[in-house]
C-alpha positions in Angstrom: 77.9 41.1 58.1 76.8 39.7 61.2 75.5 41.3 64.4 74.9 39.8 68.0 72.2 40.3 69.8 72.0 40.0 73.4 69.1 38.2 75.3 68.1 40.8 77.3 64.2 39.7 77.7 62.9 39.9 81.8 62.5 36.8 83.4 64.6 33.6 82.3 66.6 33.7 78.8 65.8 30.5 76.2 67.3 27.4 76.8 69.3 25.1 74.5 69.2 21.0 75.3 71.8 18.9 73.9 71.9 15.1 73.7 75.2 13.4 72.9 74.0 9.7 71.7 75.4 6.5 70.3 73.1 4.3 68.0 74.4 1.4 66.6 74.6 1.6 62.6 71.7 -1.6 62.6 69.6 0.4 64.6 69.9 4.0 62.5 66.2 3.2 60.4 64.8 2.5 64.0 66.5 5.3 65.5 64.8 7.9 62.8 61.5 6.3 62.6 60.9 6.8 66.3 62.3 10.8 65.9 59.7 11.1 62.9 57.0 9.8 65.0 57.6 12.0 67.9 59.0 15.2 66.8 56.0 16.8 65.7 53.9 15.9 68.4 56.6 17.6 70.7 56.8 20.2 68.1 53.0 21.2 68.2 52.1 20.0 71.6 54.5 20.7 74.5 54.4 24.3 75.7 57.7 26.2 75.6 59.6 24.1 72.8 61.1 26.0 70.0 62.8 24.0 67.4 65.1 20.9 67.5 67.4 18.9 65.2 69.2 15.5 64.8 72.1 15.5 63.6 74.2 12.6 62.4 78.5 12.8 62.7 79.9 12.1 58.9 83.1 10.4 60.7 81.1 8.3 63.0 77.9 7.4 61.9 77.0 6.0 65.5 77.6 9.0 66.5 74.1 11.8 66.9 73.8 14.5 68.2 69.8 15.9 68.9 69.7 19.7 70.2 66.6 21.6 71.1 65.6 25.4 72.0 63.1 26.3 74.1 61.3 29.5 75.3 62.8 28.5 78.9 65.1 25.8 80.6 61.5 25.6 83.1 59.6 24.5 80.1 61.9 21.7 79.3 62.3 20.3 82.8 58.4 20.3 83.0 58.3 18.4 79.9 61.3 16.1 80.9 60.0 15.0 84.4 56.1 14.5 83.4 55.3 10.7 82.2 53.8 12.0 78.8 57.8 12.5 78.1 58.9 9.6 79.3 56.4 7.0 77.4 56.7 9.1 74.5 60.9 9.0 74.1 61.0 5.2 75.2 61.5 3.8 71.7 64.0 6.7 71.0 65.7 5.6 74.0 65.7 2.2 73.1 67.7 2.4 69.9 70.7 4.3 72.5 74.0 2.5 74.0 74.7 5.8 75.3 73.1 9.2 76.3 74.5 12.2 77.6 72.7 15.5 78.0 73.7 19.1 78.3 71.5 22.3 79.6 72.5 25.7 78.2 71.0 28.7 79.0 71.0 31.4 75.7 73.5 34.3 76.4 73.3 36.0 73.0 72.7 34.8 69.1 74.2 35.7 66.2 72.0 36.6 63.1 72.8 38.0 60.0 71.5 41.6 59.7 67.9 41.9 58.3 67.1 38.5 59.7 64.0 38.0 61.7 64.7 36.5 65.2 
C-alpha cells in the first residue's frame, strides 16, 4: 500500500530539476567521468541540493536524462547563476549536442507506508 503525502511545509515546497541531454555514444566514458567528478562536490557542498540521478534511455543510448531535488527551486537558481556552477558543469556540458531543462516545483510524493521521508 502506498500513501501520498502532501507538501504542506510554510514557505516554498522542494523543487525537482530535470535535464533532457543528448551525448554522443563516443563521448558516454567522458560524459560519466565528468558526473563522477562533480556530483559529490555538489552533493556535499551546495546548500539546498538534495539528491540527483543520471539516467541513461535503454532504446537510445544518446539519450540521458539527469534529475535533481532540492530543499527549494531558490537554492538551485542560486547555485545555477553563480560562476562556481558554471566552471564546475563546463566539461559536463561539453560532452552535450543538446540540453534541455525543466523546473518543477514538489506538489505531493508518494511513499510506501512506514517509509521515512
Amino acid at each position: 500500500m502506498t500513501t501520498v503525502r502532501e507538501i504542506r511545509e510554510a514557505g516554498e515546497s522542494k523543487a525537482r530539476v530535470v535535464f533532457l541531454v543528448r551525448v554522443p555514444q563516443a563521448r558516454t566514458d567522458d560524459f560519466l567521468a565528468a558526473y563522477e567528478q562533480i556530483r559529490y562536490e555538489v552533493a556535499d557542498g551546495v546548500p539546498g541540493h538534495l539528491v540527483d540521478q543520471v539516467c541513461q534511455a535503454p532504446g537510445d543510448p544518446e539519450q540521458w536524462l539527469i534529475t535533481s531535488e532540492w530543499e527549494s527551486l531558490a537554492d538551485f537558481e542560486a547555485w545555477e547563476a553563480s560562476p562556481d556552477h558554471r566552471v564546475l558543469v563546463r566539461p559536463l556540458r561539453e560532452c552535450m549536442t543538446e540540453a534541455r531543462s525543466l523546473r518543477f516545483a514538489v506538489r505531493a510524493q508518494t511513499t510506501r507506508r512506514g517509509a521515512s521521508d
